[in-house]
C-alpha positions as a printed Julia matrix, in Angstrom:
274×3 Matrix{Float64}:
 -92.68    77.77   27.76
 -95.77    75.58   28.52
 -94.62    71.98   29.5
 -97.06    70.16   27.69
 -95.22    71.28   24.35
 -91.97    70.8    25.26
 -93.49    67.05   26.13
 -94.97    67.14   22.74
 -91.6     68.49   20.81
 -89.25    66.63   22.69
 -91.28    63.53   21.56
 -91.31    64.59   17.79
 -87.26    64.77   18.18
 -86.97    61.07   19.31
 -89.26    59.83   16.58
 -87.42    61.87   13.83
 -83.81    60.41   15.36
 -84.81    56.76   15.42
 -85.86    57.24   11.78
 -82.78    58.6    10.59
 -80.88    56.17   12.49
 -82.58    53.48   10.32
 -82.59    55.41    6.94
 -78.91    56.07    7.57
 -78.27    51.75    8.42
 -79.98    50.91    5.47
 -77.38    52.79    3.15
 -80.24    54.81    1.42
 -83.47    58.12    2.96
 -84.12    60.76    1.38
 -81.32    63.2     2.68
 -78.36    63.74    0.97
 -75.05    62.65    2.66
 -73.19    65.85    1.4
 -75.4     68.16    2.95
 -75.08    66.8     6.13
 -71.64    67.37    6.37
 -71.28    65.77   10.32
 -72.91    62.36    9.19
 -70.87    59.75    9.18
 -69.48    58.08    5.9
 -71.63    54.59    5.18
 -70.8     51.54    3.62
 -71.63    50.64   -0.25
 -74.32    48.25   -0.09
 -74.06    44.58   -1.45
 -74.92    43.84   -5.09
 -78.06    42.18   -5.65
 -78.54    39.18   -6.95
 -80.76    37.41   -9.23
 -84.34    36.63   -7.7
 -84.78    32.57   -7.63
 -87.98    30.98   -8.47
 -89.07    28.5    -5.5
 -90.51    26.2    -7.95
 -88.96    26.49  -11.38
 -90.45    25.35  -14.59
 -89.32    21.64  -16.3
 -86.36    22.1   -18.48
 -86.88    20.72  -21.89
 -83.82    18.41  -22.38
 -81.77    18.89  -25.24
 -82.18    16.65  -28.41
 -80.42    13.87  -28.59
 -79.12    11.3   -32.06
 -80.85     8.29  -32.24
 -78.54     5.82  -30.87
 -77.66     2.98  -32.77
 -79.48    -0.33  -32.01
 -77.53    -2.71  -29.61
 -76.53    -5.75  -30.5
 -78.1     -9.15  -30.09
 -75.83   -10.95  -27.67
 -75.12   -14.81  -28.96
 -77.1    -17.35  -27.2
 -75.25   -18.86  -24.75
 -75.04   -22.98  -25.21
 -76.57   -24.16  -22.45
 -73.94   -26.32  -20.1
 -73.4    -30.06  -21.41
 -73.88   -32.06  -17.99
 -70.32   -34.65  -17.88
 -70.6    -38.15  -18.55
 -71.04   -40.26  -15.42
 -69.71   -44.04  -15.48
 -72.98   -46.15  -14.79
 -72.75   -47.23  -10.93
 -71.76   -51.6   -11.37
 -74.55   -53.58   -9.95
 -73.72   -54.11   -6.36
 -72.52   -57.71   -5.36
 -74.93   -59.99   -3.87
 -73.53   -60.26    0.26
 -71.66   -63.32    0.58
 -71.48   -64.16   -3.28
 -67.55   -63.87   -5.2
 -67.31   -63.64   -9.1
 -66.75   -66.89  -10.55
 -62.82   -67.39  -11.19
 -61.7    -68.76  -14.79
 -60.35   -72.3   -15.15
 -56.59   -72.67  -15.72
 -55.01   -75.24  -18.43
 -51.44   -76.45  -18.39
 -49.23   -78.89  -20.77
 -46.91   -79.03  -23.25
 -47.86   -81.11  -26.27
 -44.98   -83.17  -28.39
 -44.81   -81.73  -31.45
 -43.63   -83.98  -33.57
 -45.01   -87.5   -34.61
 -43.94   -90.68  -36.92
 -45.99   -92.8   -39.46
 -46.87   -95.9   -37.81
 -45.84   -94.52  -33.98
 -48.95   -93.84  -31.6
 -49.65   -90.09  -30.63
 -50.96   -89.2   -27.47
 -51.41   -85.72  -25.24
 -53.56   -84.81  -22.35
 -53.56   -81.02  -20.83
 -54.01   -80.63  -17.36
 -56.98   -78.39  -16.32
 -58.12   -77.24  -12.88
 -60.94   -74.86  -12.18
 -61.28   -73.0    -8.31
 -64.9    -73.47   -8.33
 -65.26   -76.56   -8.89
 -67.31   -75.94  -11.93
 -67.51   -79.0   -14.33
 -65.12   -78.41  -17.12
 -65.53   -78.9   -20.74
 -62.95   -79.08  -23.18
 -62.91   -78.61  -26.89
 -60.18   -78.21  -30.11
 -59.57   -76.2   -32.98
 -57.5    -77.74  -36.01
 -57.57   -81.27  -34.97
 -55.44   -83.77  -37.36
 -57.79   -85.72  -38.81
 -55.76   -88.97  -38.18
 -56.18   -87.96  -34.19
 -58.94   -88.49  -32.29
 -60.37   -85.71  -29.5
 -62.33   -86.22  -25.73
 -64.45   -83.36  -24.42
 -63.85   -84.68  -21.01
 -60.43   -85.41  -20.32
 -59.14   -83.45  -23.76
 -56.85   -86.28  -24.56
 -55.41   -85.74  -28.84
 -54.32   -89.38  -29.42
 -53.78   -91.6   -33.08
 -51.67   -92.86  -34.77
 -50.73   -91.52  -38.72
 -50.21   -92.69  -41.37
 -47.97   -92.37  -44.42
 -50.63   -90.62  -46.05
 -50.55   -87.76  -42.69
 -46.61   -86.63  -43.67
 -46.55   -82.97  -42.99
 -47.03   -80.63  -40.73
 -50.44   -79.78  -39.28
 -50.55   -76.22  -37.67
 -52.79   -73.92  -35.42
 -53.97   -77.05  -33.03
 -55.86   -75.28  -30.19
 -57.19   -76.93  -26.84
 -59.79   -74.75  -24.61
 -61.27   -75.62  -21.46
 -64.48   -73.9   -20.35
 -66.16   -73.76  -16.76
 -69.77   -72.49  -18.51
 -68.5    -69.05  -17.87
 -65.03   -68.7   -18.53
 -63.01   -70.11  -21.66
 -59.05   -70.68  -21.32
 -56.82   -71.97  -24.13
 -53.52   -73.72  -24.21
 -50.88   -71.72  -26.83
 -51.52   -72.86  -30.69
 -49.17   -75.93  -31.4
 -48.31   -77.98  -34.55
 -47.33   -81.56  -34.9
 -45.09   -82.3   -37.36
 -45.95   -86.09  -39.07
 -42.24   -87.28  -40.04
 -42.23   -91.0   -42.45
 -41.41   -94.0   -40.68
 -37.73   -94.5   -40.4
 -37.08   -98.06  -41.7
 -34.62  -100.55  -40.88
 -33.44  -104.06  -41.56
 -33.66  -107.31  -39.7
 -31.09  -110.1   -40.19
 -32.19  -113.18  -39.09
 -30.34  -116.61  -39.57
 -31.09  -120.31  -38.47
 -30.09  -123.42  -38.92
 -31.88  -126.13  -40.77
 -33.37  -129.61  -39.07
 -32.45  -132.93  -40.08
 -35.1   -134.63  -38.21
 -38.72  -135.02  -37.87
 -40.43  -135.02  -34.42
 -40.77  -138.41  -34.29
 -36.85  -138.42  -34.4
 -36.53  -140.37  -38.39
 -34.46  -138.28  -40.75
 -36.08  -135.74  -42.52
 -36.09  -135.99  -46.1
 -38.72  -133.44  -47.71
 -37.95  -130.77  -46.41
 -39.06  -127.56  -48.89
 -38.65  -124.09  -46.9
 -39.48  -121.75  -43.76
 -42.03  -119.51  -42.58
 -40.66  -116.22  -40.97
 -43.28  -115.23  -38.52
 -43.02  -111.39  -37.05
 -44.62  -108.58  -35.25
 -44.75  -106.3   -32.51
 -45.81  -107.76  -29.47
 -44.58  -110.98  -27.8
 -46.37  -114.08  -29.2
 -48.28  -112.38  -31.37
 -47.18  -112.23  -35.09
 -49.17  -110.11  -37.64
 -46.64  -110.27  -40.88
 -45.59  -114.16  -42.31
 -43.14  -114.4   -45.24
 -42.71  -117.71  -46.93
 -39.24  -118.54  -47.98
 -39.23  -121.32  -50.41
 -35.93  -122.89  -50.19
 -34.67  -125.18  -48.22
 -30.99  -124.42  -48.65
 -31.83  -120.79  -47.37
 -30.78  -119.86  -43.46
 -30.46  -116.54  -43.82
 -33.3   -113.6   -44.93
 -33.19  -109.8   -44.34
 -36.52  -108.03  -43.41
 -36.2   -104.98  -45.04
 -38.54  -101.3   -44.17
 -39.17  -102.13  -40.99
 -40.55   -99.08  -38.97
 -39.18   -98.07  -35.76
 -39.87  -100.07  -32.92
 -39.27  -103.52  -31.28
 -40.21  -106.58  -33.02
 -40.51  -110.17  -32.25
 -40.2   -113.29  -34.46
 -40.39  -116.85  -34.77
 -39.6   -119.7   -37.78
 -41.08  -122.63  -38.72
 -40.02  -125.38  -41.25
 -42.41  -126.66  -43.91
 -41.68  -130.24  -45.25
 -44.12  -132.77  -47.27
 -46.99  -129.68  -47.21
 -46.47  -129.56  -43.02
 -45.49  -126.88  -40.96
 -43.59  -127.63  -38.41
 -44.2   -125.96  -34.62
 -42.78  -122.71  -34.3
 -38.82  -122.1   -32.66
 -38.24  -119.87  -30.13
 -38.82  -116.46  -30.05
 -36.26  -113.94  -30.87
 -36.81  -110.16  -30.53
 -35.03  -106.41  -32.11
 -35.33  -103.12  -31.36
 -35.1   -100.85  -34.65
């Protein structure tokens, strides 16, 4: 046999087994398995699956309801900034508020016709601040001074009664301080009687009897030596005469004898206390 075709042949037979061999690894060729009974049984080969597009069209989305309109949300109030006390004006360095005057005193509340009245509160003040004083409801048979507040008078018969809601203040120019509301009750003059009794002269002064003589002179009043009230007593034979309605109080007298149309000097004095 020439050697160049067994090269050749030999050649052929590789090329034709490698094929095979990759037919046969690929599950599929054109020879049949059954009629090459000594081939070797090969395995089923996988399904296939669906190509994939690399770049796949837009899918249309589905329709959807028309949704129902949201609602408005309520405005919200806007936030109420709190109420902030107003800062208090800063105190001047080495200044003190001024302090309020004080007023003390108890007033009498009661009073008699005829009988002098008289109260005067007691005020002090820390600033020394002049003080003023003033009333509310004064009686009108009392009198009133700004400066010292002194209520004095004296009433009358006509003033019986009770006069209420009597208010003293005292003021500093800033500051006004009162004294509780009193009344003074205005009772009538309690009256009394007087006895008095003497005895008669029998002389005259320039020591002859005394033979006209025609009554007294009763001479009375409230302070020593000084006599307001005379009552005339016109009978000689009379040494004895009651005063009657005298107030209370202390009261002086003194007689003196009348005789011819003459009045005699007065006698000594002689004093009561009603």
């Amino acid at each position: 046999m020439n050697m160049e075709k067994l090269v050749v042949g030999f050649a052929r037979a590789i090329v034709c087994s490698s094929a095979l061999a990759s037919l046969a690894a690929c599950g599929g060729g054109g020879a049949d398995s059954s009629s090459n009974s000594d081939s070797t049984h090969s395995t089923a080969p996988a399904a296939v699956t669906a190509p994939v597009a690399s770049n796949p069209p837009p899918s249309t989305p589905p329709a959807t309801r028309p949704s129902a309109p949201a609602p408005t949300p309520a405005p919200t109030p806007a936030p109420t900034a709190a109420a902030t006390p107003s800062p208090l004006a800063p105190a001047l360095p080495g200044t003190q508020a001024n302090a309020a005057p004080h007023i003390n005193g108890s007033p009498a509340t009661s009073a008699t016709v005829g009988q002098a009245y008289a109260f005067t509160p007691s005020a002090t003040d820390a600033d020394a601040d002049q003080l003023t004083f003033s009333i509310a409801s004064k009686p009108s048979w009392a009198t009133f001074n700004t400066a010292t507040g002194r209520l004095a008078g004296t009433p009358a018969a006509s003033d019986v009664g009770s006069h209420e809601q009597i208010a003293i203040s005292v003021t500093d120019g800033q500051h006004t301080v009162s004294l509780a509301p009193f009344a003074i009750l205005v009772a009538p003059a309690s009256t009394s009687n007087v006895t008095l009794a003497w005895q008669a002269p029998t002389t005259n002064t320039d020591g002859s009897v005394l033979t006209n003589l025609s009554g007294y002179k009763i001479h009375y009043g409230t302070q020593p030596g000084h006599y307001t009230n005379t009552v005339a007593v016109d009978n000689a034979g009379l040494t004895r005469y009651v005063l009657d309605n005298l107030a209370a109080g202390t009261y002086y007298f003194a007689i003196s004898a009348v005789a011819g149309g003459v009045e005699s000097d007065l006698s000594g004095e002689a004093s009561n206390t009603i």
